[in-house]
VEXVEXBA-345402 format. One record per residue (C-alpha): chain; residue number from 1; x, y, z; residue in one letter. Coordinates in steps of 0.1 Angstrom, whole numbers. Layout:
// VEXVEXBA-345402
  chain    n      u      v      w  res
      A  NUM      X      Y      Z    A
...
// end
This chain:
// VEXVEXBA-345402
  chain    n      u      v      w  res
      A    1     84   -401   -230    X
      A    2     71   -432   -218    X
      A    3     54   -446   -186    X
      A    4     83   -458   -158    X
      A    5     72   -489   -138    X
      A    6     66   -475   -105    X
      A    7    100   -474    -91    X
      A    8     97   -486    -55    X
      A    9     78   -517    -69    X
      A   10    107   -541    -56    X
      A   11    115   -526    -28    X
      A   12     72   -530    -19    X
      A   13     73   -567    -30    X
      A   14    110   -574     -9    X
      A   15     92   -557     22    X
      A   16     61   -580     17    X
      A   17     82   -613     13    X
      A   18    108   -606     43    X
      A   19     75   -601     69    X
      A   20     58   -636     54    X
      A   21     54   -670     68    X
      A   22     22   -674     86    X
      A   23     -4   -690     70    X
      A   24    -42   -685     80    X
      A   25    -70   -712     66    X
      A   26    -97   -687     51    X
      A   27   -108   -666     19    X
      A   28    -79   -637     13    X
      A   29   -109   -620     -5    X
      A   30   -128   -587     -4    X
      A   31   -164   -582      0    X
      A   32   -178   -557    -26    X
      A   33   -180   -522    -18    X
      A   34   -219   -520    -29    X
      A   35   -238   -502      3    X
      A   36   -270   -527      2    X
      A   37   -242   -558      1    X
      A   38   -253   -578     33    X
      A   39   -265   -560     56    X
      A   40   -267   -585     81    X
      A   41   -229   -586     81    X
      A   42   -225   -551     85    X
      A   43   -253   -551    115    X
      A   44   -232   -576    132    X
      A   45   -197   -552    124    X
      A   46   -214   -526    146    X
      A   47   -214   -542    175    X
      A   48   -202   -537    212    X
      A   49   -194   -574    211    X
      A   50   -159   -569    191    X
      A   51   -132   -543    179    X
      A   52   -138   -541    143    X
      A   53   -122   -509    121    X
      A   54   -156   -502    100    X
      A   55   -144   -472     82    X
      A   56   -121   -491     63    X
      A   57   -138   -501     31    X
      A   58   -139   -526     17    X
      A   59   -138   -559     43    X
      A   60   -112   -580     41    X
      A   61   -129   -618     49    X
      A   62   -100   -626     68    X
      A   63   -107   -596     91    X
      A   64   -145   -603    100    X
      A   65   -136   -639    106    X
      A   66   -106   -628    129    X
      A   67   -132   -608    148    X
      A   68   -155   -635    158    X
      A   69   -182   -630    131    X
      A   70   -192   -663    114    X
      A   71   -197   -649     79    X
      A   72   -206   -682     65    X
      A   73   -234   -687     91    X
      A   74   -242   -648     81    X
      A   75   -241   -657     44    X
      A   76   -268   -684     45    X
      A   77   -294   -665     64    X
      A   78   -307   -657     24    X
      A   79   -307   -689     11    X
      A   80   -337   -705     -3    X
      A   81   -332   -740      4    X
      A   82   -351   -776     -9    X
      A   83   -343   -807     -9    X
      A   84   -343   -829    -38    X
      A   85   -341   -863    -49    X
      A   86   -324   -860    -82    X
      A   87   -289   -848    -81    X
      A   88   -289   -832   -111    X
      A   89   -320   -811    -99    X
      A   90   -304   -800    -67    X
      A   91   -275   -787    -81    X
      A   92   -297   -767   -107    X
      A   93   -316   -750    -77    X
      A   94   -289   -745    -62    X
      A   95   -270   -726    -83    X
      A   96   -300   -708    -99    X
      A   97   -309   -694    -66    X
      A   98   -280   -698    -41    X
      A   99   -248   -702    -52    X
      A  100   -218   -693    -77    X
      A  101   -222   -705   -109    X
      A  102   -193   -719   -117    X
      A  103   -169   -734    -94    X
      A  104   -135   -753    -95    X
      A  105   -126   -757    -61    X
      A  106   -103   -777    -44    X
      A  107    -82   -780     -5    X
      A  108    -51   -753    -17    X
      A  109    -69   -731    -44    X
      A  110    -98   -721    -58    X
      A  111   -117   -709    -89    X
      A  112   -152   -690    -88    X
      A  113   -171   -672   -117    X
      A  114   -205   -655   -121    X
      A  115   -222   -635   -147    X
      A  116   -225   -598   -142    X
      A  117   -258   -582   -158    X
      A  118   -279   -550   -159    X
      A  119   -309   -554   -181    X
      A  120   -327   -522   -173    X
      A  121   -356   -503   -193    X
      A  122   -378   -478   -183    X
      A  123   -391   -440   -192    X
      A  124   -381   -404   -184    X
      A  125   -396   -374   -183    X
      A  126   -377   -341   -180    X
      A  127   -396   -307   -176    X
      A  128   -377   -273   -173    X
      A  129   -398   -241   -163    X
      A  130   -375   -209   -169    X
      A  131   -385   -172   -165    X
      A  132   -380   -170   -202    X
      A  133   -411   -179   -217    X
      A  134   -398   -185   -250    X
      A  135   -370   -211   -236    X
      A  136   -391   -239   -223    X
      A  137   -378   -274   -219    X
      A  138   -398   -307   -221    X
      A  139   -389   -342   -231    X
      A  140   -398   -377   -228    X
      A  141   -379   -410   -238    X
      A  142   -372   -443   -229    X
      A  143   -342   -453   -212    X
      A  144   -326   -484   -207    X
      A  145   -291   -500   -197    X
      A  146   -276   -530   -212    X
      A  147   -249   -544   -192    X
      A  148   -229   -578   -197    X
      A  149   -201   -588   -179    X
      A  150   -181   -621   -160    X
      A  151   -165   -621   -128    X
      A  152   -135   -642   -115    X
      A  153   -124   -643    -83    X
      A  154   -108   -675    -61    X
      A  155    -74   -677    -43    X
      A  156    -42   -694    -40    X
      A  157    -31   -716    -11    X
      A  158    -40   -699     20    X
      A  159    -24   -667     19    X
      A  160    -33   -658    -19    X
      A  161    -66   -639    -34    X
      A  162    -73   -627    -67    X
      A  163   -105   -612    -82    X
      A  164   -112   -597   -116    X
      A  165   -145   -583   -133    X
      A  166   -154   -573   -172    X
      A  167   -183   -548   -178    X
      A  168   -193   -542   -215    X
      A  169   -224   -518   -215    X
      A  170   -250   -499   -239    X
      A  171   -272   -475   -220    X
      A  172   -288   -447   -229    X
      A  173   -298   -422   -194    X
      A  174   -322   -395   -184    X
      A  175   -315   -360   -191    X
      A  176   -298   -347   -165    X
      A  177   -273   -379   -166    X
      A  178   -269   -374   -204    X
      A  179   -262   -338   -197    X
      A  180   -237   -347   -174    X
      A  181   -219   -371   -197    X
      A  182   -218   -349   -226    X
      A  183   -203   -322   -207    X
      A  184   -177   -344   -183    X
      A  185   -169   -374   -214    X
      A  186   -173   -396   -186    X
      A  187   -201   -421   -177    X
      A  188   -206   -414   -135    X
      A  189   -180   -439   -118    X
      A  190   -180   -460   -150    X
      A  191   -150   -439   -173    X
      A  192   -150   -429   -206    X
      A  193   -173   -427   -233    X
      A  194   -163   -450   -262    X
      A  195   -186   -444   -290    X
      A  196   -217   -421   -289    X
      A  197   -247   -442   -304    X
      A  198   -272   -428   -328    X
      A  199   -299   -432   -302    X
      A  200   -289   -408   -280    X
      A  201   -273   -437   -261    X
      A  202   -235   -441   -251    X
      A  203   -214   -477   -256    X
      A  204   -187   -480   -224    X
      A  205   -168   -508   -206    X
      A  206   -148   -504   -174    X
      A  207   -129   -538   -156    X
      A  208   -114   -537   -124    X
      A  209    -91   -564   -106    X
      A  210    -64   -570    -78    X
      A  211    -40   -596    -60    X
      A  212    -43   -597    -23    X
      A  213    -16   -615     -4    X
      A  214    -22   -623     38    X
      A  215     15   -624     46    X
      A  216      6   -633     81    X
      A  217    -16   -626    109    X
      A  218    -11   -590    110    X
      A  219      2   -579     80    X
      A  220    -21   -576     46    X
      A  221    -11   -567      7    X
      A  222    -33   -555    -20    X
      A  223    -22   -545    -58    X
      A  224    -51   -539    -80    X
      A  225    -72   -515   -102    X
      A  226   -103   -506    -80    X
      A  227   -114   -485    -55    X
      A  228   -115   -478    -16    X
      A  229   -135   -461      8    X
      A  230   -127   -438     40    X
      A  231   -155   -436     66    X
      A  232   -192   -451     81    X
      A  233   -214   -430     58    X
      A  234   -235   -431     28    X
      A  235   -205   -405     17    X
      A  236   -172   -401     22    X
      A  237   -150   -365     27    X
      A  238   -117   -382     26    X
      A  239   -119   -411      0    X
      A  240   -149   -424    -16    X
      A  241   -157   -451    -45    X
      A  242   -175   -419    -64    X
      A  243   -149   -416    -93    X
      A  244   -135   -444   -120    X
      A  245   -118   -473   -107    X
      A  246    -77   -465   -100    X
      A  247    -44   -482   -101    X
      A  248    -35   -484    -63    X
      A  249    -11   -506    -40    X
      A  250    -20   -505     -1    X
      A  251     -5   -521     27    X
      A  252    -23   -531     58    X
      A  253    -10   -539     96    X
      A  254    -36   -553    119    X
      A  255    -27   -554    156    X
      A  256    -39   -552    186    X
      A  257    -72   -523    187    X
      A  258    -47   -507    161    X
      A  259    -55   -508    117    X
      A  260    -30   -491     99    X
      A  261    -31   -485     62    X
      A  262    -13   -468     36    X
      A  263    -25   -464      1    X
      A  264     -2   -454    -25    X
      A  265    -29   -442    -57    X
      A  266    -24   -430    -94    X
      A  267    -48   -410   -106    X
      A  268    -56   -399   -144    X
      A  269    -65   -363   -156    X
      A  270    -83   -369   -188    X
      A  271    -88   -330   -202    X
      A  272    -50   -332   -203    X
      A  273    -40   -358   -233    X
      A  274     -4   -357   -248    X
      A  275      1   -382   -275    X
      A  276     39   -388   -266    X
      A  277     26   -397   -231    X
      A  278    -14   -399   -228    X
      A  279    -31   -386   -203    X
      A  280    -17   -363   -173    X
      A  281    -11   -390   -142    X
      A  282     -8   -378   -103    X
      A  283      0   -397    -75    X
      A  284    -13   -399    -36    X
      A  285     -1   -414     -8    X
      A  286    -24   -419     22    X
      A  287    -21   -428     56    X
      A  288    -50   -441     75    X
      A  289    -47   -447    112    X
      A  290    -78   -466    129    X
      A  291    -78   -471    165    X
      A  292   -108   -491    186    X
      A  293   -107   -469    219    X
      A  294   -131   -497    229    X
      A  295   -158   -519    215    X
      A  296   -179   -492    209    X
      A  297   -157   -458    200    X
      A  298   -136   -458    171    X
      A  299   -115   -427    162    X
      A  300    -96   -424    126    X
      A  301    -68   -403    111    X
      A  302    -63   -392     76    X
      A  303    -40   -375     57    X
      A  304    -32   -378     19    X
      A  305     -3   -358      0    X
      A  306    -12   -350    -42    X
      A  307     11   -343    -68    X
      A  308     17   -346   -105    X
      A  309     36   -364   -125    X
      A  310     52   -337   -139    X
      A  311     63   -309   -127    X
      A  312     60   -270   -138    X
      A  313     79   -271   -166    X
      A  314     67   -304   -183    X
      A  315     96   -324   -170    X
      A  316     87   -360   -159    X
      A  317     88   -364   -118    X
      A  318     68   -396   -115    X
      A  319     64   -408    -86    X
      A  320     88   -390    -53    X
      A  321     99   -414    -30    X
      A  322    100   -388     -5    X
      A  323     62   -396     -2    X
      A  324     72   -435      0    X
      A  325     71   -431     36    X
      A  326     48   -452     55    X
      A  327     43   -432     84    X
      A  328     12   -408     86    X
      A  329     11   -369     89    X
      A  330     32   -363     56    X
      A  331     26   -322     63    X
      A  332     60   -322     71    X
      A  333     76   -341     41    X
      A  334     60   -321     19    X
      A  335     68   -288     34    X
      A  336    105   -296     37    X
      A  337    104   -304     -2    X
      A  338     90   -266     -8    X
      A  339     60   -274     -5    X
      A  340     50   -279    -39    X
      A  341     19   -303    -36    X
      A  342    -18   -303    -22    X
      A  343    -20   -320     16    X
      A  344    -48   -328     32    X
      A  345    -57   -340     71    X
      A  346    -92   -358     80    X
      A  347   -104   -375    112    X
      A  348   -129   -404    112    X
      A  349   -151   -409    145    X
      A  350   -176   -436    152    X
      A  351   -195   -446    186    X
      A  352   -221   -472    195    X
      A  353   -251   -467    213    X
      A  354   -271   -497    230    X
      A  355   -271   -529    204    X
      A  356   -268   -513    168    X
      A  357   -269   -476    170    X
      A  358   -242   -459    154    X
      A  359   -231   -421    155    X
      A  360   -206   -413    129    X
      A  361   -188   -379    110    X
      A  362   -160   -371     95    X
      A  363   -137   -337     97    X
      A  364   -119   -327     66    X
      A  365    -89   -301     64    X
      A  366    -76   -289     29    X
      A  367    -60   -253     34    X
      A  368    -69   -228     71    X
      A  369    -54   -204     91    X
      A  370    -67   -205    125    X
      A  371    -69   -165    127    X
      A  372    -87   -167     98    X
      A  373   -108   -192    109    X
      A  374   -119   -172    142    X
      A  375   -122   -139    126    X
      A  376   -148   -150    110    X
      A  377   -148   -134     74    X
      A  378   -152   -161     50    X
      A  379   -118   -160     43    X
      A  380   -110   -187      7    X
      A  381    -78   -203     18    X
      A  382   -105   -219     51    X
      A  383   -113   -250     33    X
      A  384   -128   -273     55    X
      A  385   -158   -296     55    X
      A  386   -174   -319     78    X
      A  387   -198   -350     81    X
      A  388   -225   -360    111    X
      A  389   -247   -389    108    X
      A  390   -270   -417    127    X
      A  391   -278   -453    113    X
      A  392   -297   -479    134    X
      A  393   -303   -514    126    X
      A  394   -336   -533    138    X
      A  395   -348   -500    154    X
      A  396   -381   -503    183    X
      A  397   -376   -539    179    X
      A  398   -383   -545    141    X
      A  399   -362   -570    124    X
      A  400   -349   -557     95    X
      A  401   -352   -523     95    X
      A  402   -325   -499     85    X
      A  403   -324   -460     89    X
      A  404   -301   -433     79    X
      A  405   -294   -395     87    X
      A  406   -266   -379     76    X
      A  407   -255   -346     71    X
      A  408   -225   -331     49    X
      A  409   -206   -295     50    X
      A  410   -184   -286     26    X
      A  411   -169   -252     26    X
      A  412   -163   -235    -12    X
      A  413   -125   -244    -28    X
      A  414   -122   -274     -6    X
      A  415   -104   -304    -31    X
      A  416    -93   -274    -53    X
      A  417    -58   -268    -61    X
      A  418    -36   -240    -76    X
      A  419    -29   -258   -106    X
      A  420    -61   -284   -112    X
      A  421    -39   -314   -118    X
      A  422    -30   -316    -82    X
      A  423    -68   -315    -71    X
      A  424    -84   -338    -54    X
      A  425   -104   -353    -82    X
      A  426    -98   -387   -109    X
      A  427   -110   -391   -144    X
      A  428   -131   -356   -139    X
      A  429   -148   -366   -111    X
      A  430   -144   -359    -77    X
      A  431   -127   -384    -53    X
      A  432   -147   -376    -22    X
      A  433   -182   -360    -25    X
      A  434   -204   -362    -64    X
      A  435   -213   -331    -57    X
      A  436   -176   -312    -52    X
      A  437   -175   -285    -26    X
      A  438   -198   -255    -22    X
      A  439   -224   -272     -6    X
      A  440   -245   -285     24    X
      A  441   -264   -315     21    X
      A  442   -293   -339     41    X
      A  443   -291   -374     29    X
      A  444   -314   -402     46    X
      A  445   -330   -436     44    X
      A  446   -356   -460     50    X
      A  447   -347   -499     44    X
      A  448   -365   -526     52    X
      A  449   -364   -564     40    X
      A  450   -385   -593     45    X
      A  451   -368   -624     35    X
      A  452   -353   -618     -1    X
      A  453   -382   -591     -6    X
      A  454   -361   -555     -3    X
      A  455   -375   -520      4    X
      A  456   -353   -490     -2    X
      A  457   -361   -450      3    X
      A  458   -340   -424     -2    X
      A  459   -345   -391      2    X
      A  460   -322   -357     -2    X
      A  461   -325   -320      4    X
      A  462   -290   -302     -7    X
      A  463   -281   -263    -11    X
      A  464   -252   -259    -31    X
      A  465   -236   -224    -56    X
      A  466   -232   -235    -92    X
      A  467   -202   -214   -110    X
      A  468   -219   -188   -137    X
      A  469   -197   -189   -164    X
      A  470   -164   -178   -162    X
      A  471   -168   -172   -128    X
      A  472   -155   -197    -97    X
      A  473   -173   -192    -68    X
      A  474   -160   -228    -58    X
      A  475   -181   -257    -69    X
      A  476   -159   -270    -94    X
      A  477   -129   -285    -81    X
      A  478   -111   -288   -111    X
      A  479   -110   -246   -112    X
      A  480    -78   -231   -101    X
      A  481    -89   -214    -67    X
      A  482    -63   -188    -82    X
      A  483    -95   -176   -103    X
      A  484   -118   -172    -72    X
      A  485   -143   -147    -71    X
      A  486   -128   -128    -42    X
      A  487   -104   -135    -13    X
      A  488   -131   -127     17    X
      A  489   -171   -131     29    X
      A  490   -171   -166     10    X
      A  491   -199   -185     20    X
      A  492   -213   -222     14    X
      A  493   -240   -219    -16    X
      A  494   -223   -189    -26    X
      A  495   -230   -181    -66    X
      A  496   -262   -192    -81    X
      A  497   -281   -207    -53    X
      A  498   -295   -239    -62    X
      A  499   -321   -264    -41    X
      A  500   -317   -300    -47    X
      A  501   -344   -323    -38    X
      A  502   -339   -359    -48    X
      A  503   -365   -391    -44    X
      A  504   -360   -428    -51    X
      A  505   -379   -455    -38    X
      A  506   -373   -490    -52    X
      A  507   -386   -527    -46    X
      A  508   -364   -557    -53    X
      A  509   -365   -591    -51    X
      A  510   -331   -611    -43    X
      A  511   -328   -641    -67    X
      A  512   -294   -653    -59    X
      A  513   -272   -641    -27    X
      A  514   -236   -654    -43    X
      A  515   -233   -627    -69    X
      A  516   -262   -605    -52    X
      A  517   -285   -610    -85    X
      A  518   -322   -589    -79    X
      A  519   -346   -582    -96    X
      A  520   -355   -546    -91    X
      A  521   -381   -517   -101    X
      A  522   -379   -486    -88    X
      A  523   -391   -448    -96    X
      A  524   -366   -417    -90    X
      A  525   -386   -377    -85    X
      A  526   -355   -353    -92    X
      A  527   -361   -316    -88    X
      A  528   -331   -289    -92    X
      A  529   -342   -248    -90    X
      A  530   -326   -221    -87    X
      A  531   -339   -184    -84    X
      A  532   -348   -184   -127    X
      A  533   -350   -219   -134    X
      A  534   -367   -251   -123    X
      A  535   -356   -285   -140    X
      A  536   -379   -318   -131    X
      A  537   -373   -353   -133    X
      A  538   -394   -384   -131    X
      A  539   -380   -414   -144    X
      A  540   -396   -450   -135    X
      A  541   -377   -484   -145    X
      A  542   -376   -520   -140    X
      A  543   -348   -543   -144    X
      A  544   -329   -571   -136    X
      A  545   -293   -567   -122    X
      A  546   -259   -577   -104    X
      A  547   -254   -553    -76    X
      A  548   -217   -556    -67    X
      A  549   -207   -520    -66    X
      A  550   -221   -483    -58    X
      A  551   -233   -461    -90    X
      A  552   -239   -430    -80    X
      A  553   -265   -413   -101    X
      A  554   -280   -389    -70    X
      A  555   -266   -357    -79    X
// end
């Protein structure tokens, strides 16, 4: 059988051309979804001075504009500029160190374009000390990354954006990456291997690209192959921009101290490849509800509704327009269809304290009965998790500084599913937390930049249970939780016990704000143990590099 369009395509694009007709005179463009991308902006979005829904990731233009925030002004606090008396050396400064490269751009459309790069090299050394003295581990190599790419991105009269991007890469990664891509086929957040080199290296490409259409002041479109992001923190329990990039529509309304969004997904399975049909697809819908109690509090509701496209017996089911609905709180959809599929319920909250001082966390709800839940007794079916954290911009006065607590809780079997093509996971990776469920984790950070001279720390301290073989004690997400270990006195880091201790600090030097081109070294100190085992990691690298999205390599 072959792929159906999406059947409620029309009926999405007649819905978006009936509520049209205003215009608005601005860039119908995203920002990127990298963390380090402005920060300036992002100071400025958590403020008391406006109502601004900063959980929704990415920023549309449009909206920071709307809220008062002059992003040009914002954008050309990193610009390095000199004036000179030959045109034609100007323009060469200025697009070496300030601007797009290319630009075609005129008063009712526009077309932009920029090299994308990641020349990286550097060296890694893996030791693994093991009870078994006649298993030892050691290794050191080189590693490098060789990434090429384009971007393309410019818009339509004044309602119309669109944006595309090309990565071709090379690379070959430290152990405990190259570990994980031999066992998951998939480079992290970056899809499928294409070829396996000769040495030791993988070859890989991944694109990514969407039409956005403002069809007036309140309502937004978006149709694209890319990735979102629920929430204020370094991580996300509902939605994060972890896994491979993913075919989604979403629709937006913007009104009042009210965001409302709704996110129809398809997601791909790849252990599950049919040669009549590819790979096993499921869908989502999700419902986000944002609501700006004032300038300072925001509270956020979730919910998201997973199910395959096909059903028990092998028989297509595509896409259920019972799940078209746009209103949020799909529990009861789903239950009056016999409950077939995996639901899920979240809330997002956010204050401000004083100028910049944010206070954020996240609740996340899979399956839970409340007597359960108050008895007390580690019941499995209690799948919850939960988020607290604390950033601060320019803290005891310092211009510039950034820091960064955060905590995360996630209960074991959380994102699982009966049947693992309904979990909560894309392209074998999850789609909220790297690391899955089973786990507890400290995150935190130290940033500081002076001029286009950045300073980054990170450090982590986890606790999570790794699955012995052919055992599920709850890690591994795309386990049935039908195999669980046992049904009661299930705890987080229950199974093989494992510390997680994780250091990066890294120096970079910005040479061109447009496309957010740096020049970077860095050094990374991973150490994993468990009660038998103790694997080390130091790997130090230099490169130069477009940083336009989040690669998550801190697991």
């Amino acid at each position: 059988m072959t792929n159906q369009p999406l059947p409620f395509l029309k009926l999405l694009l007649t819905i978006i051309f009936i509520i049209s007709g205003v215009s608005l005179v601005s860039q119908p463009l995203y920002l990127p979804l990298n963390q380090d991308y402005n920060r300036s902006l992002q100071k400025q979005l958590y403020s008391n001075k406006t109502h601004f829904h900063t959980s929704i990731r990415p920023y549309l233009i449009l909206d920071i504009q709307k809220a008062g925030i002059n992003y040009d002004s914002i954008q050309r606090l990193q610009r390095v500029d000199r004036t000179f008396t030959k045109k034609w050396k100007q323009k060469t400064w200025d697009k070496l160190l300030n601007n797009d490269v290319a630009t075609f751009i005129r008063d009712d459309y526009a077309i932009i374009a920029n090299p994308l790069m990641n020349f990286e090299v550097g060296s890694s050394s893996t030791v693994n000390e093991t009870n078994d003295p006649l298993s030892p581990f050691s290794e050191t190599k080189g590693v490098w990354t060789n990434t090429r790419g384009i971007e393309l991105k410019g818009w339509i009269g004044k309602n119309v954006g669109f944006y595309t991007n090309f990565y071709e890469n090379q690379a070959k990664f430290p152990e405990y990456v190259d570990s994980y891509i031999r066992k998951n086929n998939v480079i992290p957040g970056q899809g499928m291997v294409h070829t396996r080199l000769d040495n030791g290296g993988f070859d890989f490409s991944s694109a990514s690209g969407y039409l956005t259409y403002q069809a007036n002041k309140y309502f937004n479109f978006q149709f694209g192959h890319g990735r979102n992001f629920y929430g204020d923190g370094y991580r996300s329990l509902l939605l994060s921009d972890n896994s491979f990039n993913n075919l989604f529509f979403k629709a937006t309304v913007d009104f009042w101290h009210i965001k409302y969004q709704v996110l129809y997904n398809q997601y791909i399975d790849i252990r599950d490849n049919k040669p009549e049909i590819g790979y096993a697809r499921k869908y989502t819908t999700t419902h986000y509800l944002s609501w700006a109690v004032s300038k300072r509090v925001n509270i956020s509701f979730f919910d998201a509704i997973i199910w395959s496209a096909s059903d028990s017996t092998g028989n297509y089911r595509g896409f259920d327009l019972q799940y078209l609905n746009p209103i949020i709180f799909m529990r009861p959809v789903e239950f009056s269809i016999g409950s077939p599929d995996n639901a899920m319920m979240g809330l997002n909250l956010s204050v401000i304290v004083g100028r910049h001082n944010v206070f954020y966390g996240q609740l996340i709800l899979d399956e839970f009965k409340f007597s359960e839940v108050t008895a007390g007794n580690g019941w499995w079916g209690n799948k919850q998790g939960f988020q607290l954290g604390f950033k601060t911009y320019d803290p005891l006065g310092v211009p510039n500084l950034y820091l960064q607590t955060e905590f995360n809780w996630v209960r074991p079997y959380l994102y699982s599913q009966r049947k693992p093509i309904k979990n909560y996971g894309h392209y074998n990776q999850p789609l909220a937390h790297p690391y899955g469920a089973n786990f507890w984790e400290s995150v935190n950070f130290i940033k500081y930049n002076y001029k286009r001279f950045f300073l980054n720390y990170q450090f982590i301290y986890a606790i999570y249970g790794a699955d012995p073989p052919g055992m599920n004690y709850g890690k591994d997400i795309y386990l049935s939780y039908n195999t669980r270990v046992q049904d009661y006195d299930n705890y987080v880091g229950q199974g093989i016990k494992t510390r997680f201790f994780y250091n990066k600090i890294e120096i970079s030097y910005l040479l061109n704000p447009a496309y957010n081109l740096n020049f970077s070294i860095g050094y990374v100190n991973r150490n994993l143990s468990t009660d038998t085992d103790t694997h080390t990691t130091n790997y130090f690298y230099l490169g130069i590099r477009t940083s336009l999205r989040n690669l998550y390599y801190d697991f």
